[in-house]
Gaussian input, Z-matrix of N, CA and C with variables (Angstrom, degrees):
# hf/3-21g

backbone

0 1
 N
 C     1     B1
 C     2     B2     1     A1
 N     3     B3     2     A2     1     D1
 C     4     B4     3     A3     2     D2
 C     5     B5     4     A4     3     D3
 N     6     B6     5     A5     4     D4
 C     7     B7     6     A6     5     D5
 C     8     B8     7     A7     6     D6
 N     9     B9     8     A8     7     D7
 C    10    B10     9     A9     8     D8
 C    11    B11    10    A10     9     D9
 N    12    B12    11    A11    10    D10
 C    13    B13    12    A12    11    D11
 C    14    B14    13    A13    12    D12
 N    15    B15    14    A14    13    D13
 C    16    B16    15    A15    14    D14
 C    17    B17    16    A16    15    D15
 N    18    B18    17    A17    16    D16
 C    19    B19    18    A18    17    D17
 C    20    B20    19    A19    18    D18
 N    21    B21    20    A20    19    D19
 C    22    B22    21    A21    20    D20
 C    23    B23    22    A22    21    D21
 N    24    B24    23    A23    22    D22
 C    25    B25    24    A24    23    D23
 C    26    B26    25    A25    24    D24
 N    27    B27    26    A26    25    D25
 C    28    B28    27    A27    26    D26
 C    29    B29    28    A28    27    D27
 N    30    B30    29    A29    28    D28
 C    31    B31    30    A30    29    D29
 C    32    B32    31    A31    30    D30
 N    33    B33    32    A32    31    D31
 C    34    B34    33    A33    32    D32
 C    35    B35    34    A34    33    D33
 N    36    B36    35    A35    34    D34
 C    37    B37    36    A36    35    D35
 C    38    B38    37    A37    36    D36
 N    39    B39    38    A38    37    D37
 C    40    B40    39    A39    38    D38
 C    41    B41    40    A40    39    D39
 N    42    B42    41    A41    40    D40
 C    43    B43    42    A42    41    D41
 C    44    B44    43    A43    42    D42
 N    45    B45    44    A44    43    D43
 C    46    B46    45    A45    44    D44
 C    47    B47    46    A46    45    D45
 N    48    B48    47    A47    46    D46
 C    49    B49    48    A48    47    D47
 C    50    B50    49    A49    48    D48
 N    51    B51    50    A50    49    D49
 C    52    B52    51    A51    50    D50
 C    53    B53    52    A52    51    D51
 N    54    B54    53    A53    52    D52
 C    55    B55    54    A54    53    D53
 C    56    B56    55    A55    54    D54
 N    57    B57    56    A56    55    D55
 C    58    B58    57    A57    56    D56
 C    59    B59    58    A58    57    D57
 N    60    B60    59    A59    58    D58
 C    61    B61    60    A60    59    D59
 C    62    B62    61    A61    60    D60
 N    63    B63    62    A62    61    D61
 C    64    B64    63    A63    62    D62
 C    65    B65    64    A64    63    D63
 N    66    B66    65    A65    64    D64
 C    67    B67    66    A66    65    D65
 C    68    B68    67    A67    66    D66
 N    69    B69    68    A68    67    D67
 C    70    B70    69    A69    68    D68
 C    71    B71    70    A70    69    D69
 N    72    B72    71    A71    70    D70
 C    73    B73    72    A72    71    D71
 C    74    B74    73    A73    72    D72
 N    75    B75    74    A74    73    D73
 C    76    B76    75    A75    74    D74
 C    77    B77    76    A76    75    D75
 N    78    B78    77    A77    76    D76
 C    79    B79    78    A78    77    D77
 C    80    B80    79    A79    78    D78
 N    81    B81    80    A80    79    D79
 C    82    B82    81    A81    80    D80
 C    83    B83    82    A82    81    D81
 N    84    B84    83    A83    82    D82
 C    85    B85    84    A84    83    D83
 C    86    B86    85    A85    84    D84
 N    87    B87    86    A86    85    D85
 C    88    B88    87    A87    86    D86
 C    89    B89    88    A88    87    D87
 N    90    B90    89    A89    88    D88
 C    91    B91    90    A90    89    D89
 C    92    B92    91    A91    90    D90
 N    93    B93    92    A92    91    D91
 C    94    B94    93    A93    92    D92
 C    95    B95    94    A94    93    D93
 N    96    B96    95    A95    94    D94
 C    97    B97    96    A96    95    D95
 C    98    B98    97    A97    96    D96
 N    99    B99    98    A98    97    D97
 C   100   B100    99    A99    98    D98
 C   101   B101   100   A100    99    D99
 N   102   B102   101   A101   100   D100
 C   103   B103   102   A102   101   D101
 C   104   B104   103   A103   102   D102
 N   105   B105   104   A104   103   D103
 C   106   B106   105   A105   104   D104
 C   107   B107   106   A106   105   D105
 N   108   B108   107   A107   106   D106
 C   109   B109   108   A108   107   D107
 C   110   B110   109   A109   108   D108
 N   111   B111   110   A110   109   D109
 C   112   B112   111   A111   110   D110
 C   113   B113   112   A112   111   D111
 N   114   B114   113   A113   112   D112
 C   115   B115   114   A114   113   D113
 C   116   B116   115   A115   114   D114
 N   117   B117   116   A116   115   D115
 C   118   B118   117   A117   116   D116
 C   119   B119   118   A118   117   D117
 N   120   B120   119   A119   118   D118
 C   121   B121   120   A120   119   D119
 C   122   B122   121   A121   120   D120
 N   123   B123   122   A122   121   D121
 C   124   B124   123   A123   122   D122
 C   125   B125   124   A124   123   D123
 N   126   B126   125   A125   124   D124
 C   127   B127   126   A126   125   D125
 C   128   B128   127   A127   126   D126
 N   129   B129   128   A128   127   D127
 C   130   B130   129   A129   128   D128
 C   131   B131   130   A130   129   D129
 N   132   B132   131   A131   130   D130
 C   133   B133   132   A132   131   D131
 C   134   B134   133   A133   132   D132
 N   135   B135   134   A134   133   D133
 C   136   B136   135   A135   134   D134
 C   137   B137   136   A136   135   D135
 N   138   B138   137   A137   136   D136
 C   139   B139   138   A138   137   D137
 C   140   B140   139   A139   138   D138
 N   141   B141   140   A140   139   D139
 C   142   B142   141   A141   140   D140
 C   143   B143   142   A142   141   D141
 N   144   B144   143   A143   142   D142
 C   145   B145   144   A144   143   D143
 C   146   B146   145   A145   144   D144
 N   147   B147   146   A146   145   D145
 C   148   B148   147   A147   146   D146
 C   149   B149   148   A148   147   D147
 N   150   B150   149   A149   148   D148
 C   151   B151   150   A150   149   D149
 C   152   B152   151   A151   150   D150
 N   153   B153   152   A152   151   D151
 C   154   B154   153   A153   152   D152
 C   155   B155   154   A154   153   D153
 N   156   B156   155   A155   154   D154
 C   157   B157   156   A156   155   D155
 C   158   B158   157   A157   156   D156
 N   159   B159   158   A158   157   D157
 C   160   B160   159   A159   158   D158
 C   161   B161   160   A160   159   D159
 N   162   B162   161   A161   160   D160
 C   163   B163   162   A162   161   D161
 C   164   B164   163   A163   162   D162
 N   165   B165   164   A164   163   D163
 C   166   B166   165   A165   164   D164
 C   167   B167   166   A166   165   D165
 N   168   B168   167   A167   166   D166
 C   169   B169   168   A168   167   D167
 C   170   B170   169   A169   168   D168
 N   171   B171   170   A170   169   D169
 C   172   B172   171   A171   170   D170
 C   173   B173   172   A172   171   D171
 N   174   B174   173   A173   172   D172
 C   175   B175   174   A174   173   D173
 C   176   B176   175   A175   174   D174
 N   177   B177   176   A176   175   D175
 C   178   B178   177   A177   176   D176
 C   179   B179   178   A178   177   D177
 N   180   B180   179   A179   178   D178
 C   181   B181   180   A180   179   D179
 C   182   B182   181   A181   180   D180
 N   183   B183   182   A182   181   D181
 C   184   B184   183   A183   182   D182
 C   185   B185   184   A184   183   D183
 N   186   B186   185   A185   184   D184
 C   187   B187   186   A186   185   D185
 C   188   B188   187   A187   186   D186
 N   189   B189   188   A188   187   D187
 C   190   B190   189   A189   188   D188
 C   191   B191   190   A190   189   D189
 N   192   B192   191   A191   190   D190
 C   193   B193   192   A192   191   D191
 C   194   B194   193   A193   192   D192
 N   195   B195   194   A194   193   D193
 C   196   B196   195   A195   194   D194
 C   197   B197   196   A196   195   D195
 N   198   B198   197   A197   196   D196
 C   199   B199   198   A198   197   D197
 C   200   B200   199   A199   198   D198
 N   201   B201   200   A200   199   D199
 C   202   B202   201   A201   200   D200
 C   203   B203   202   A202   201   D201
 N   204   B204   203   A203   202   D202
 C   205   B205   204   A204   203   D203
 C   206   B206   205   A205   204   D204
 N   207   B207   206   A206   205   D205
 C   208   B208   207   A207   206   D206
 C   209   B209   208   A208   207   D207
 N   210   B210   209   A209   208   D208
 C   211   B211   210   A210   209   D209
 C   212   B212   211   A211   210   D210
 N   213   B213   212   A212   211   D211
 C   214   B214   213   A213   212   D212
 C   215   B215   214   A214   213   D213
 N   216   B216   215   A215   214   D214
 C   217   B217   216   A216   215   D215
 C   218   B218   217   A217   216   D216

   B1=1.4499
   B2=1.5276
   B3=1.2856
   B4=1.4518
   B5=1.5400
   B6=1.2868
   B7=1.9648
   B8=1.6517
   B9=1.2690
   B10=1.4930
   B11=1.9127
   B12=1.3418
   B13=1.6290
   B14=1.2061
   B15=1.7441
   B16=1.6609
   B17=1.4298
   B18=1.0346
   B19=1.4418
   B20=1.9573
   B21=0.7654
   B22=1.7580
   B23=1.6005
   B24=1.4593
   B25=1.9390
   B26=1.6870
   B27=1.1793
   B28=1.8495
   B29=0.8932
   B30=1.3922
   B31=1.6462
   B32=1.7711
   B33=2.0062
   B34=1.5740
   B35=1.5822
   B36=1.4562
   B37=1.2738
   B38=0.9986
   B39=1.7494
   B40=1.8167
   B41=1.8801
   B42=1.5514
   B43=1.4471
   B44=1.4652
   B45=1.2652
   B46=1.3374
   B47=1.4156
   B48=1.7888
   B49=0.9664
   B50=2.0163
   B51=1.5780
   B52=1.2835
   B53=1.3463
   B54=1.9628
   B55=1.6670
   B56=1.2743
   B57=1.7185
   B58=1.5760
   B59=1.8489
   B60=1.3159
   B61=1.4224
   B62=2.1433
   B63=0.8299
   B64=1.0342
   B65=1.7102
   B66=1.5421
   B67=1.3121
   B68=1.3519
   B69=1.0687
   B70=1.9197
   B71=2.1345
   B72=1.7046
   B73=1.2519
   B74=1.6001
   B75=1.2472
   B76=1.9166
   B77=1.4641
   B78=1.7994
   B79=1.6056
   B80=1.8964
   B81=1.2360
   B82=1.1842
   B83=1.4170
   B84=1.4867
   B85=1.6859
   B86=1.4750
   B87=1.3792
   B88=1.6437
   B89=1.7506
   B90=1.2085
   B91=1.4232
   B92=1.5929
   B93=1.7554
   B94=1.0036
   B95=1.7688
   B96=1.1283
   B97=1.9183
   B98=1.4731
   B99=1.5516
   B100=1.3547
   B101=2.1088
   B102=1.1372
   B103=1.3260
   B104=1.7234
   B105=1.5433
   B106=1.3874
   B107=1.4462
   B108=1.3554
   B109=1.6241
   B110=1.1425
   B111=1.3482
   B112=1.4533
   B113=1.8038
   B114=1.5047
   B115=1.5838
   B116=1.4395
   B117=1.1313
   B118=1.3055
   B119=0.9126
   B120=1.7490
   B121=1.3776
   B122=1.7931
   B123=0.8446
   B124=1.7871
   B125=1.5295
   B126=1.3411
   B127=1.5486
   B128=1.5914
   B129=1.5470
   B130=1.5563
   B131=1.3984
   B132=1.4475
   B133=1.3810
   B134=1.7180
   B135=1.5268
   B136=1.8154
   B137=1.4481
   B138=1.1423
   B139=1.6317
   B140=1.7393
   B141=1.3166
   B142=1.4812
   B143=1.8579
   B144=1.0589
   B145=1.6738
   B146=1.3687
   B147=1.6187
   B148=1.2616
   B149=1.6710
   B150=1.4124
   B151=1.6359
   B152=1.5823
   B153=1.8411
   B154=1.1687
   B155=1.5092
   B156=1.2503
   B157=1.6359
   B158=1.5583
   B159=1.8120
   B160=1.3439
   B161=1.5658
   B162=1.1786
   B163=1.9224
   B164=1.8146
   B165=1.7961
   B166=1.0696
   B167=1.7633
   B168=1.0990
   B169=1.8724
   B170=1.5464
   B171=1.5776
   B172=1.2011
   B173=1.6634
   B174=0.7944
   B175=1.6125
   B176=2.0404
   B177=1.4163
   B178=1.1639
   B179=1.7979
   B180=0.9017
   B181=1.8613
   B182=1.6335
   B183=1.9481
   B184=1.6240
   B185=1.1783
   B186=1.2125
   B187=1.5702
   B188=2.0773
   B189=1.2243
   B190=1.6565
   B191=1.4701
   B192=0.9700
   B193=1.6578
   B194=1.8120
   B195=1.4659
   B196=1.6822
   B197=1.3325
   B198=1.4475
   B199=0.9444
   B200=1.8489
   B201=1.3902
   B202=1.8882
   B203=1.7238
   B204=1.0059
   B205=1.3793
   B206=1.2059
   B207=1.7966
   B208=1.4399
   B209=1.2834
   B210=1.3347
   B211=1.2332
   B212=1.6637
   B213=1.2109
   B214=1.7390
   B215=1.4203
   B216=1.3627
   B217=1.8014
   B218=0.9298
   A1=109.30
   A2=116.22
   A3=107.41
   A4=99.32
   A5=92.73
   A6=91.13
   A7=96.43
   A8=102.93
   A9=106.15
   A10=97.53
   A11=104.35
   A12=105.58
   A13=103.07
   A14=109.81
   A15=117.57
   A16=127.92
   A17=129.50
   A18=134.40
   A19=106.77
   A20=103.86
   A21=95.59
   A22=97.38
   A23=104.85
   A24=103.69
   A25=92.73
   A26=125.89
   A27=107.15
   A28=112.13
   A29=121.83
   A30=141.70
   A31=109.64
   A32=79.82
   A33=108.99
   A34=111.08
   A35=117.59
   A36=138.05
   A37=103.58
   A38=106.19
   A39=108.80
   A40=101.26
   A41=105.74
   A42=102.01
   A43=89.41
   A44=155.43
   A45=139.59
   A46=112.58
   A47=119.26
   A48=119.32
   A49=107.89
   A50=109.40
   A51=92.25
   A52=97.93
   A53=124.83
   A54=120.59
   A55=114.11
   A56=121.00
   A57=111.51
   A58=97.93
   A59=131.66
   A60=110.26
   A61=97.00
   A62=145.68
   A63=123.07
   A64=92.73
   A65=108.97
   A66=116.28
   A67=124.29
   A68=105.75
   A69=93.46
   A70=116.26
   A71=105.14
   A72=98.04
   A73=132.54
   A74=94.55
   A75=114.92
   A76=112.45
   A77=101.63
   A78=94.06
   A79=96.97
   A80=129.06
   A81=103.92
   A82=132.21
   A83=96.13
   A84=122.44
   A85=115.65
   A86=106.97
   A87=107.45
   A88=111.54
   A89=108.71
   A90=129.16
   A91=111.08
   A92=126.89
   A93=110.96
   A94=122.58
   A95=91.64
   A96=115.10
   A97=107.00
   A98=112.08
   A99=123.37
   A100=105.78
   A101=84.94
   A102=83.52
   A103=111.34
   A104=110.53
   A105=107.00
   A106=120.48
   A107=106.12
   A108=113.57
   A109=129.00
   A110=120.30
   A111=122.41
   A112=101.23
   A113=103.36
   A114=99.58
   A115=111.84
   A116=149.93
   A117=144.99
   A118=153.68
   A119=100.35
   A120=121.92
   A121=112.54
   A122=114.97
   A123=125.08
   A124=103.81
   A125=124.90
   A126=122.08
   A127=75.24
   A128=106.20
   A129=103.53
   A130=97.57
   A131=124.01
   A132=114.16
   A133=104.63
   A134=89.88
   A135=91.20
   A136=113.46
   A137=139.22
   A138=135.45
   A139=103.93
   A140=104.57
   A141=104.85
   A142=93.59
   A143=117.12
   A144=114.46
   A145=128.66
   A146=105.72
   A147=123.99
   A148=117.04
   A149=101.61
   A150=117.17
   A151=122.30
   A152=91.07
   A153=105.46
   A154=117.14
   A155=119.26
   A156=130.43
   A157=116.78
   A158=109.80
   A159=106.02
   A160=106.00
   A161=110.92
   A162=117.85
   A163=93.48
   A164=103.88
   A165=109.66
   A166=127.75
   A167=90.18
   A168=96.07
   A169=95.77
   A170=134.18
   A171=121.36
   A172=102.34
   A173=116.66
   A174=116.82
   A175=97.46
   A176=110.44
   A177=98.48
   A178=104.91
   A179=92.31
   A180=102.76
   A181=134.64
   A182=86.75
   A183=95.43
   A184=124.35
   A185=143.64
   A186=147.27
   A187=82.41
   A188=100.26
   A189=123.09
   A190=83.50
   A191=139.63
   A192=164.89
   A193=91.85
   A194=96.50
   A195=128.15
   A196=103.36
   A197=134.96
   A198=163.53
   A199=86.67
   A200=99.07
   A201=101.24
   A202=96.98
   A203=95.12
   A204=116.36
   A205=146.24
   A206=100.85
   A207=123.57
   A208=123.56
   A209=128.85
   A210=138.73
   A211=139.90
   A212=98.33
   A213=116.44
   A214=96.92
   A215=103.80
   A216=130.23
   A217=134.94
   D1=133.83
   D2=-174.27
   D3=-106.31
   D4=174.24
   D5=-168.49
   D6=-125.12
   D7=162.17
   D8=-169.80
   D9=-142.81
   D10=151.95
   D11=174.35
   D12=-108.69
   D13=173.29
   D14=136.77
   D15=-86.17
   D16=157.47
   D17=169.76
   D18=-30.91
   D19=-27.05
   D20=-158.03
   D21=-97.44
   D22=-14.28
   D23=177.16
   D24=-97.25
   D25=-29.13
   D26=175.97
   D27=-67.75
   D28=-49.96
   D29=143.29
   D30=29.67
   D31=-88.82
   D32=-165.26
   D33=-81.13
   D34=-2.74
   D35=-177.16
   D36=-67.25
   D37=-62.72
   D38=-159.31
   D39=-121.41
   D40=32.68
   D41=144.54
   D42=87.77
   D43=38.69
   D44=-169.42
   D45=-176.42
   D46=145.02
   D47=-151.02
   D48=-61.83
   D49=-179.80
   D50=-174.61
   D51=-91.46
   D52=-8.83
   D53=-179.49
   D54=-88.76
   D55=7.32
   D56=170.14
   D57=-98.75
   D58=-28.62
   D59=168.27
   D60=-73.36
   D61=-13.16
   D62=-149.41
   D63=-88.92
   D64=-37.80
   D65=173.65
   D66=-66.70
   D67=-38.08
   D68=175.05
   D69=-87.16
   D70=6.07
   D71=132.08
   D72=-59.67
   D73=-59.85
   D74=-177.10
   D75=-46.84
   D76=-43.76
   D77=-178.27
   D78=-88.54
   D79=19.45
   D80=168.62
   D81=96.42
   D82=-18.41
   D83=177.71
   D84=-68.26
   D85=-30.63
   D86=166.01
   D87=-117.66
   D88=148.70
   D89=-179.69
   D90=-61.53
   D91=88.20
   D92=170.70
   D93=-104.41
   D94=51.25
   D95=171.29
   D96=-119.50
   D97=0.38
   D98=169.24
   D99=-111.87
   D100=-27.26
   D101=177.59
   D102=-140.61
   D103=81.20
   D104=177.97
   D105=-67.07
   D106=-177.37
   D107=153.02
   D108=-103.89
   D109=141.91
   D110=-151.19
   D111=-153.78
   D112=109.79
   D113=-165.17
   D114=75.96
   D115=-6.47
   D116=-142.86
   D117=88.61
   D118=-14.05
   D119=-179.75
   D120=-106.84
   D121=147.40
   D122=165.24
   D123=-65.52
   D124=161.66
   D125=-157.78
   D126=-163.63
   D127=109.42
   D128=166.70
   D129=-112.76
   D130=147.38
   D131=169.69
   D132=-91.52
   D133=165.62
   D134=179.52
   D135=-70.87
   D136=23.32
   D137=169.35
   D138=-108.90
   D139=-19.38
   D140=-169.35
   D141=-80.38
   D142=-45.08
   D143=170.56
   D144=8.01
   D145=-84.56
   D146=160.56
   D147=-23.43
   D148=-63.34
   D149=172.02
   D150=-24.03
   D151=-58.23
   D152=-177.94
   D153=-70.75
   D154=-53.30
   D155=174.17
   D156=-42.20
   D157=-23.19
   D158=-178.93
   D159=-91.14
   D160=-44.82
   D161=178.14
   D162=-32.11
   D163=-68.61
   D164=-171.91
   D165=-49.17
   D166=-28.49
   D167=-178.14
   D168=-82.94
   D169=-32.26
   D170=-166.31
   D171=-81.85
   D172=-7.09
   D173=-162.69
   D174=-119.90
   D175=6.12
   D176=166.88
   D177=61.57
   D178=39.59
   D179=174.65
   D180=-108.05
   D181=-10.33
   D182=173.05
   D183=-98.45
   D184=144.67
   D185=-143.26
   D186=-87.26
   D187=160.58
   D188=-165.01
   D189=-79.11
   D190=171.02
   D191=152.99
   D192=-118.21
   D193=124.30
   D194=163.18
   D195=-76.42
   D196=133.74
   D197=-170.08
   D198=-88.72
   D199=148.76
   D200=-157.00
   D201=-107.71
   D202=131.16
   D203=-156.90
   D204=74.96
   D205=24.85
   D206=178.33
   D207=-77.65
   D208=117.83
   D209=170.95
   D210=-73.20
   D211=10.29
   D212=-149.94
   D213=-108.76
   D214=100.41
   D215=158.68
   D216=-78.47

């Protein structure tokens, strides 16, 4: 059985609001013939993920990760 999310669990997955993936559906940047709407909601399956995490890294869309034990304010 494969599992599928909504926008607001990839969202909270990869650190980022749920209206910046919702927008680079709209502009077209992500495949939503892979992930329609259904009831109202977007239906990503869990293989499409990856997909999303790369749009987002190419477009400079994922929040920085702090290096662990960084002190710098």
């Amino acid at each position: 059985m494969a599992f599928s999310f909504a926008v607001s669990d990839v969202a909270r997955r990869l650190g980022v609001p749920p209206r910046v993936i919702s927008d680079l559906f709209y502009q077209r940047a992500l495949d939503d013939g892979v992930c329609p709407v259904v009831c109202g909601r977007r239906v990503i399956p869990e293989a499409y993920v990856p997909e999303i995490e790369k749009v987002l890294r190419e477009r400079n869309l994922l929040p920085t990760v702090r290096a662990a034990g960084s002190n710098s304010q």
